[in-house]
Every structure is written in C-alpha cells, then in structure tokens.
C-alpha positions in Angstrom: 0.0 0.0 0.0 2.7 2.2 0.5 4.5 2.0 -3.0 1.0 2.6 -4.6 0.3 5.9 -2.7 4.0 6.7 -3.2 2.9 6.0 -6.9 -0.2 8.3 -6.8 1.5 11.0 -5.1 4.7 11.0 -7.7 2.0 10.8 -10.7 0.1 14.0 -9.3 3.3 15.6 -8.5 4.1 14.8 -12.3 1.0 15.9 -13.9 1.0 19.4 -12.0 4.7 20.4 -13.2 4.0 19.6 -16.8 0.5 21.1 -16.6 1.8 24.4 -18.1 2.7 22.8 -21.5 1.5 24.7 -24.1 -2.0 23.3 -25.6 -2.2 20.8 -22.9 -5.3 20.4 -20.4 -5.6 17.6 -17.5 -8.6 16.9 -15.9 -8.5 14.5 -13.0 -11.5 12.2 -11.6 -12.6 9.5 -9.5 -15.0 8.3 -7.0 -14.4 6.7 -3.5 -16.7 3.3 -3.8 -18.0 1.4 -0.5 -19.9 -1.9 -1.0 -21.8 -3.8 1.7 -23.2 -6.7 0.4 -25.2 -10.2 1.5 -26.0 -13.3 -0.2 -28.0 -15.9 0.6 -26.0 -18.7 -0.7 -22.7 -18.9 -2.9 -22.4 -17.7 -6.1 -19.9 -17.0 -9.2 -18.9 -13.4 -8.5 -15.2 -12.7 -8.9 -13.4 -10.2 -7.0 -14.0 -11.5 -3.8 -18.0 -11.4 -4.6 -18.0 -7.7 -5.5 -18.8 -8.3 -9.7 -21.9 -11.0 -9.1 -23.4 -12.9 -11.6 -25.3 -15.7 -10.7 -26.2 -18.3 -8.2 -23.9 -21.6 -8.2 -25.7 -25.2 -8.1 -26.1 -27.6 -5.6 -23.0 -29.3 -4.3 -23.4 -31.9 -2.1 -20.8 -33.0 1.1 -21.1 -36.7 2.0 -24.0 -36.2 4.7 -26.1 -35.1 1.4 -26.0 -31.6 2.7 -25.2 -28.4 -0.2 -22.2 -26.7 0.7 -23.3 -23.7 -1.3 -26.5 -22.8 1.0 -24.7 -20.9 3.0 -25.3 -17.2 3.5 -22.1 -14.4 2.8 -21.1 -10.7 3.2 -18.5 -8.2 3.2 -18.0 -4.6 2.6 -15.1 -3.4 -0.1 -13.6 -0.6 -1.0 -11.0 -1.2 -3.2 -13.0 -0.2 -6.3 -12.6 3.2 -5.9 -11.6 4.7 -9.0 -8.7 7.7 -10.4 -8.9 9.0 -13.6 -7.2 11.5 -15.8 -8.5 12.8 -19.5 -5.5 15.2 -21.4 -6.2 17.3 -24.3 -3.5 17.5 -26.5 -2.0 19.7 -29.1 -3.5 19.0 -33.3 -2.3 17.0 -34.9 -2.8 18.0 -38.5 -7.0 18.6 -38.8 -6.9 16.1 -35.7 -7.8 16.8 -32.7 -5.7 14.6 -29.8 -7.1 13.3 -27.0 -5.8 10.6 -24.0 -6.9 8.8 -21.0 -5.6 6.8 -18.0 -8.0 5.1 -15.7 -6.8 3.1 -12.5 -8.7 1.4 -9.7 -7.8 -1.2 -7.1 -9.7 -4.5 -8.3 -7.1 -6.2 -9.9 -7.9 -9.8 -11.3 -5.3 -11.2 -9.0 -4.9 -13.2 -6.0 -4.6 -9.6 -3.9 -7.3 -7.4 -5.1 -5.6 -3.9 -3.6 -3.1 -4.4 -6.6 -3.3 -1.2 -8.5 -4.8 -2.1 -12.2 -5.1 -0.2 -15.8 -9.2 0.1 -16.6 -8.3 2.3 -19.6 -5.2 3.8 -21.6 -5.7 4.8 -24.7 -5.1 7.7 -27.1 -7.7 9.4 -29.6 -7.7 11.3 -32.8 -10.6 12.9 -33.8 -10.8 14.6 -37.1 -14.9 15.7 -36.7 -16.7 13.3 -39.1 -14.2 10.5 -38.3 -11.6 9.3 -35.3 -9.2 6.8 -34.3 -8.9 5.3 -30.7 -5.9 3.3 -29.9 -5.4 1.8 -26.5 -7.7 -0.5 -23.8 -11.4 1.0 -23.3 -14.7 -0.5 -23.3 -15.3 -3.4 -25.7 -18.0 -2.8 -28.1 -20.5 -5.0 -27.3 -20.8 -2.7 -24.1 -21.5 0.3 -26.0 -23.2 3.1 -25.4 -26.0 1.4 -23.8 -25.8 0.1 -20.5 -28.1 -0.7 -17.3 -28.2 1.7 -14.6 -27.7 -0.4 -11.5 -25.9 -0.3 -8.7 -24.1 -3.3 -8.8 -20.5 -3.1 -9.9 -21.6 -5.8 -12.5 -23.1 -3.5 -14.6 -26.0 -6.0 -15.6 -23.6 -9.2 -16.3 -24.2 -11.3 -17.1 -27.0 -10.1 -19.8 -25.0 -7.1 -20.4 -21.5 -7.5 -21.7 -18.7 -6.0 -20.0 -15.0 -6.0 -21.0 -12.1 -3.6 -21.2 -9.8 -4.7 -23.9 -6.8 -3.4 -26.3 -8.0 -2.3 -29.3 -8.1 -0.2 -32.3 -11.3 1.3 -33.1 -12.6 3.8 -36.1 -15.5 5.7 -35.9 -17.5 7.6 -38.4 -20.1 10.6 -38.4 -22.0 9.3 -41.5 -24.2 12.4 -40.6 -25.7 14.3 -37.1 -27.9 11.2 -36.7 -25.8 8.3 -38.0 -22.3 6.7 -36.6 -20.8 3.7 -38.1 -18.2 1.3 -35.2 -15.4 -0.8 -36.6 -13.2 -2.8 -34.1 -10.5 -4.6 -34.0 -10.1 -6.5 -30.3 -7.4 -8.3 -28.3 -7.7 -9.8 -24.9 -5.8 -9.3 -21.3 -7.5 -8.8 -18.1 -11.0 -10.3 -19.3 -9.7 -14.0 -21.2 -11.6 -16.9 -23.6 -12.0 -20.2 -21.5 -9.8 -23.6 -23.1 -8.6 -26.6 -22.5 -6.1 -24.7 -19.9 -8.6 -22.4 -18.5 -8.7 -18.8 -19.1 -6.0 -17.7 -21.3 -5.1 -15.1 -23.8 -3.0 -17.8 -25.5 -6.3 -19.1 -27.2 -6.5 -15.5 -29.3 -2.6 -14.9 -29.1 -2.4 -18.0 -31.2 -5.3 -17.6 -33.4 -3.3 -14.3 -35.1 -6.8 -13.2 -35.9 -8.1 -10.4 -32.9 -12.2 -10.4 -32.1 -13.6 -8.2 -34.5 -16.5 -5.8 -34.3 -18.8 -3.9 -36.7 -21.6 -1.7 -35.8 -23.8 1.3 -36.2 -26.0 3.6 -33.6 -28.7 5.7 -35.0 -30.3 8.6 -33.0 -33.3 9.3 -34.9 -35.0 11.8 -32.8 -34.0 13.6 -29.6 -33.6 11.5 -26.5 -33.7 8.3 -29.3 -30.6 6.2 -29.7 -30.8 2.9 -31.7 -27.9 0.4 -33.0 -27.2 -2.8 -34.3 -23.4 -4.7 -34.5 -21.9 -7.6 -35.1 -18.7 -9.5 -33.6 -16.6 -12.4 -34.4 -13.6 -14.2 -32.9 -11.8 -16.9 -33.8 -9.2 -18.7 -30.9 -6.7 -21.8 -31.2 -7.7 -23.9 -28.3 -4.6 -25.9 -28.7 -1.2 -26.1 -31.1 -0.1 -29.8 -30.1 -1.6 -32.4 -28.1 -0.6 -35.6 -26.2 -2.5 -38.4 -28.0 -1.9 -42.0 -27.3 1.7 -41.2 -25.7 2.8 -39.5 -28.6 2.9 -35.3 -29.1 1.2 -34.0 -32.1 0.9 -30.9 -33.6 -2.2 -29.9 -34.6 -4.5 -26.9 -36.0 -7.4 -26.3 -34.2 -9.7 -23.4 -34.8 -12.9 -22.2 -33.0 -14.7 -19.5 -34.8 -17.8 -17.8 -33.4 -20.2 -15.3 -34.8 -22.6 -12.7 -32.0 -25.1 -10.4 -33.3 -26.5 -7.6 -30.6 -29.4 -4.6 -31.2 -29.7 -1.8 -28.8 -32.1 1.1 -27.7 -32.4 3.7 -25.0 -34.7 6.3 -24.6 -33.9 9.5 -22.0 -36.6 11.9 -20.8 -36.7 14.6 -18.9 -36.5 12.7 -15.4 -36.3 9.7 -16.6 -34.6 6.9 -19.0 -35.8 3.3 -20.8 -32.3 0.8 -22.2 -32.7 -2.1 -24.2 -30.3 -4.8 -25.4 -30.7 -8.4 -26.9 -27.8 -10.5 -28.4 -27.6 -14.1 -30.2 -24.3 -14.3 -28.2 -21.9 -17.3 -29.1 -18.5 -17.9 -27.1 -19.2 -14.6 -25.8 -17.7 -16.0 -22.0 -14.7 -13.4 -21.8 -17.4 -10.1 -22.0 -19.1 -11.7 -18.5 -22.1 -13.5 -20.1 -22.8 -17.1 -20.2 -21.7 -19.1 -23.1 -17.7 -20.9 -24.4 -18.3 -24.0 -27.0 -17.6 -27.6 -26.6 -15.3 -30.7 -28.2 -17.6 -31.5 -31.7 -15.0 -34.0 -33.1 -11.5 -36.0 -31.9 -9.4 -37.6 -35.0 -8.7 -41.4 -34.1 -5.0 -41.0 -34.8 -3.5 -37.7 -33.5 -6.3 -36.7 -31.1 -6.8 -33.4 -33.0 -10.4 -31.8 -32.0 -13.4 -29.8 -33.6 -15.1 -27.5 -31.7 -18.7 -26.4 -31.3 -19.7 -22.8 -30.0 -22.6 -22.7 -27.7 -25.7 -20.2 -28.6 -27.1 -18.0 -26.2 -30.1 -15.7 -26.4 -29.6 -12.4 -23.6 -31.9 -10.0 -23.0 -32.2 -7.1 -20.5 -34.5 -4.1 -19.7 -34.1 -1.5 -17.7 -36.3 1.9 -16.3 -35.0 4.3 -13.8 -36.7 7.6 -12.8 -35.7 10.7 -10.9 -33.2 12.8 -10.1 -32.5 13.4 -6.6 -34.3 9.7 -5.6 -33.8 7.7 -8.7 -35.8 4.1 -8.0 -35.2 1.5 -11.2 -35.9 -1.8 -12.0 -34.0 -4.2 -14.4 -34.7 -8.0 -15.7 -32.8 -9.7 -17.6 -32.9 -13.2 -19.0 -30.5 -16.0 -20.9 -31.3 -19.0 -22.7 -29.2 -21.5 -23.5 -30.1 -22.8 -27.1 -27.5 -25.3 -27.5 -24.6 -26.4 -30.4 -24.8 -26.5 -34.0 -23.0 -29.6 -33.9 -23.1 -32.7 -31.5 -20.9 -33.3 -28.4 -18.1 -35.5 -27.6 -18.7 -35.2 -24.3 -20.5 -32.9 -21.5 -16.6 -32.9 -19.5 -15.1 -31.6 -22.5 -16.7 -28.2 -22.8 -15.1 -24.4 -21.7 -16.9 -21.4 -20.7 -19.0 -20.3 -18.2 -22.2 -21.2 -16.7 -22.9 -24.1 -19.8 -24.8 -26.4 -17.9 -27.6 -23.6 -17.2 -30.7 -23.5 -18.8 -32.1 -20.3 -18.0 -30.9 -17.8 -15.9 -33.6 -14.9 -14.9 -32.0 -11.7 -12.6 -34.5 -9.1 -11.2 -33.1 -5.8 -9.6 -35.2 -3.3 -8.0 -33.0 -0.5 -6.5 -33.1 3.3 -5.1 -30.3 5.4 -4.8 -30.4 9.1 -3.1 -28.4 12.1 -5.4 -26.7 14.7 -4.3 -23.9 17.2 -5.6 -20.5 14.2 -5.7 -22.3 12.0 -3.3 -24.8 9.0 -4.0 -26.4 6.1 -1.9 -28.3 3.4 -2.5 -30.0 -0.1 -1.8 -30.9 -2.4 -4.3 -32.2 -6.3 -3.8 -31.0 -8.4 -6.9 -33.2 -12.1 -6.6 -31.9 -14.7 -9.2 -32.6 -17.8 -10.0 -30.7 -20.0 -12.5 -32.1 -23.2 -13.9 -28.8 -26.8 -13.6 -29.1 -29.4 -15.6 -27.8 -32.0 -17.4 -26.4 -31.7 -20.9 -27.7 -33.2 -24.5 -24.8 -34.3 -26.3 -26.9 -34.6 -29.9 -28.0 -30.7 -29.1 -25.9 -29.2 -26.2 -29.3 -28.3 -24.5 -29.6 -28.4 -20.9 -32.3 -31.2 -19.7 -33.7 -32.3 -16.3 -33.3 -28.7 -14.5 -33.9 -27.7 -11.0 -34.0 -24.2 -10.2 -31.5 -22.6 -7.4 -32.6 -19.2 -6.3 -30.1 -16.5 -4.0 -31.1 -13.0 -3.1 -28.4 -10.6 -2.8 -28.7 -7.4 -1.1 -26.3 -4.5 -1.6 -25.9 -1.1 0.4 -24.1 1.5 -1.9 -21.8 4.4 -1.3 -20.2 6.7 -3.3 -17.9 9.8 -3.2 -17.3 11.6 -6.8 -14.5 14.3 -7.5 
C-alpha cells in the first residue's frame, strides 16, 4: 500500500509540473466506492464477490448436505476509482485526446493491486476518429443498465475492457458507423487450460466488431453490431503417448441490437444479443469438443448459442428508484458433443438464468447512496450431447442485497 500511494503521489506531483505545457489540459476524476453486500448462498462473483453474476448449483458433502447454502457478506472498497482525460496539441485537422483510468480490483490473488481500466489515445478529425489503446469493448457500448451493482447488468450485459483499435464515423448528425478490432488481457476466452489469452494470441486473428448507432429523434438512440472471434484452443496435443501438432480453430459469430430512450426525469435501455462464445465479456456461453481424430487426437469445436436480453427503467433525479430484468437462454450447439466434460466457458450447464433488480439510490452534488435487492434464479441441468441443451433442470434461487456508497470528484 505504501508503493501505490507513493505512486499516486509522484503521478500527481508529475501531472502538476507539466501542466503548463502549451496546448495541454488535464482533468482529473474518480470516486471513493464502499460496498456492503449479503447473499443468501454462494455464487460465481469474482473479485471477492464484488462483480456478481449468478447463483452456483447444488454441491453436495457426503452427509447429502449443499455446501453452497450458506449465506455471505462483506464490505469493499477497493473499487474506488482515479482517472485522468489530457487534451493535447492538433495533430494536423486532428484533434488529440488521452486517458488513464486506475482502480484497485485487480484480477489477482490480492485485489488492492493497482490495475489499468483504460489507456488509450484518440484522434478525432470531426466526421471521423481513431482510438488506440484499452477501453470498453464494443458489445458494451453506449448502452448500459443503470444499476448499482459493480456488474453493470452481467451477465446479460456484456462488460469488457480490452486493447484495441477502433474507427469511428459521423456518416451524418444522426448516424455513426463502429469498426473494431479486439485483443484480450484482463478479461480472457476459456480452453482446455482455462482462461487464457493464449487461445487468441495464437489464433493471429483479434475479435472483431462492426456496428452502427442511429439517433433518430431527440432523446432516441438505436444500434445494431456484429462480432466475431476466432481462438486456437490448442497447437499440439498428447495423444496416445505421442505429441502432435495440430491446427485447431474455434470461430464464433454474435449479433446484438440496442435502444435507449432518456426523458426529462427519466430513462428506458434495451439490449438483446444471439451471443456465441461470448464467455470473456461476462455472459454465459464458451463451445464444446464436436470431433476428436482417431489417430493424432486433434479436435473440432462447437460454439454454444445464447439468447440475452435485459430491460431497464429508472426515474428521478434526486431519488432515482429503477428496476431491471434480464434473461438467458441457452439454445444449445450446431453440432453434436463428444462429451458434456469436455466443454469451456462459463455457466454451460444452465438453462435459464432470470435476474431481477429493484434499487433506489439518493443524489446529491459528488455524493450518492443506494439499496438495491437483486433475486436470481438459475435453472442446472444435465447436458444433451446430440443438441448441447440443458435437460432435467432444478431451479436454485439466491437474493443478494447491496448497500451503496459513493464519493465523486
């Protein structure tokens, strides 16, 4: 802890002798985060069960008792956020822009390490721009739950910070086209060796995105995109005590619509995807063994299909109550399974996973708090190998509750 303030104080110390430069502006930011938080049984929520997600299943001990009905809590702070924007000198017709964003929830085994959110620079030449750096993958977008959980609506909404290089263009006042291309390295594909970024490192082909947002009439804002990636689950294998290389290839295709609506006092947000190996953005999905050749052990791969929806109303300023639902289906492979142990991703043996939220938070000039009560249910079962469905379910159930407080400056 001391290095990192050491390192907070020498970057401010930095920032305000260079503020001078000529055509230069910095603009600092942040927000001190508390969450208090209680479950009623376990779940999968990283980050020591600050990003929830979903209820886990039933896992029995040898007196036939579940070991994950039992109730948990804890109160965080170590997502508390600093932030600096710069304005830069043009560049030609371009305007230059850059950003830094830190926080303390590192994907780690000690979540105080100090972590990158965003870094990335920006030229903006009006009708057109470049961004080159890690931000907010595109299936995130411009339209996003407001909740107060710090999962943002994951697992229906996708959320993902990744390296990238993005253009945008201003095809007029009411039309933008998105085009993406995506790496991976804080939020990873699942394998055969679990979550790695060797799957796309590999591949030599990065995720790629293309999309468009249309704001048709005031207070209107509508899009459409579509993603792809493509990962190399393995390069060799050990097959019948022999090594082989092989060349393996998973390719999935996602496809995601979007909508929001903001009043005077009040705003409506919309999104749907057909999402397919989709597992690294925070929603369910990965894709399964389809094939195994007899001789060197090389395998086919299957993606799983998911269909994810969410809605979402909030309304008010000062007391701003909201609700959201959202809902995933699992629809299964194209192809058949080799078997329901080899499959990678998260949450496949779910059917249906349905997440209300009902919150309330209370505004005022840098301060907010707020309650919100977040009942899920998620529907185990066993997998088809012919479809990849999920058969025989039984519903598990936990209700979370979450006191909020925040600090903006």
């Amino acid at each position: 802890m001391r290095r990192i303030t050491l390192l907070l104080v020498g970057m401010l110390a930095l920032f305000s002798t260079t503020a001078q430069r000529k055509n230069f502006t910095y603009k600092f930011y942040g927000f001190v985060r508390g969450d208090l938080f209680y479950n009623s049984r376990a779940n999968m929520a990283p980050i020591d069960g600050n990003f929830y997600l979903y209820p886990l299943d039933k896992s029995f001990d040898a007196d036939g008792k579940d070991l994950n009905a039992t109730p948990n809590g804890s109160f965080y702070t170590f997502t508390s956020r600093l932030g600096l924007d710069v304005t830069g000198p043009d560049i030609g017709k371009a305007r230059s822009s850059a950003k830094i964003e830190t926080d303390f929830g590192g994907f780690s085994g000690s979540n105080t390490m100090l972590r990158i959110r965003q870094a990335y620079v920006n030229l903006d030449w009006g009708k057109s721009a470049v961004l080159v750096g890690i931000t907010w993958h595109p299936l995130f977008g411009a339209v996003m739950p407001d909740v107060l959980n710090l999962s943002t609506g994951a697992p229906f909404q996708p959320f993902n910070r990744s390296p990238q290089i993005r253009y945008q263009y201003k095809a007029n006042s009411r039309v933008q086209l998105t085009a993406s291309v995506l790496w991976q390295l804080q939020y990873l594909s699942s394998g055969p060796k679990g979550m790695s970024e060797d799957y796309i490192k590999n591949s030599c082909i990065p995720e790629m995105f293309v999309g468009a947002d249309f704001t048709p009439a005031d207070g209107w804002l509508m899009g459409l995109g579509a993603h792809m990636i493509s990962l190399k689950p393995r390069t060799s294998t050990e097959w019948k005590e022999q090594t082989f290389k092989v060349n393996e290839r998973m390719t999935a295709f996602s496809y995601e619509a979007h909508l929001k609506y903001s009043g005077r006092n009040y705003t409506f947000a919309a999104k749907t995807l057909m999402a397919s190996a989709l597992d690294h953005t925070a929603l369910l999905g990965g894709y399964g063994v389809s094939s195994v050749d007899s001789r060197t052990g090389e395998q086919g791969y299957t993606p799983f299909r998911h269909s994810t929806t969410w809605v979402n109303f909030a309304y008010g300023t000062k007391w701003r109550p909201g609700v959201f639902v959202g809902y995933t289906k699992n629809l299964g492979t194209g192809k058949s399974l080799v078997s329901a142990d080899k499959v990678y991703g998260m949450g496949l043996d779910i059917d249906q996973l349905i997440t209300v939220s009902l919150n309330v938070s209370y505004n005022l000039p840098h301060w907010k708090f707020g309650f919100e009560y977040c009942p899920a249910t998620a529907y185990y079962g066993t997998t088809d190998l012919e479809s990849g469905r999920i058969e025989q379910t039984h519903a598990i159930t936990n209700h979370r509750i979450l006191g909020l407080m925040m600090y903006h400056f």
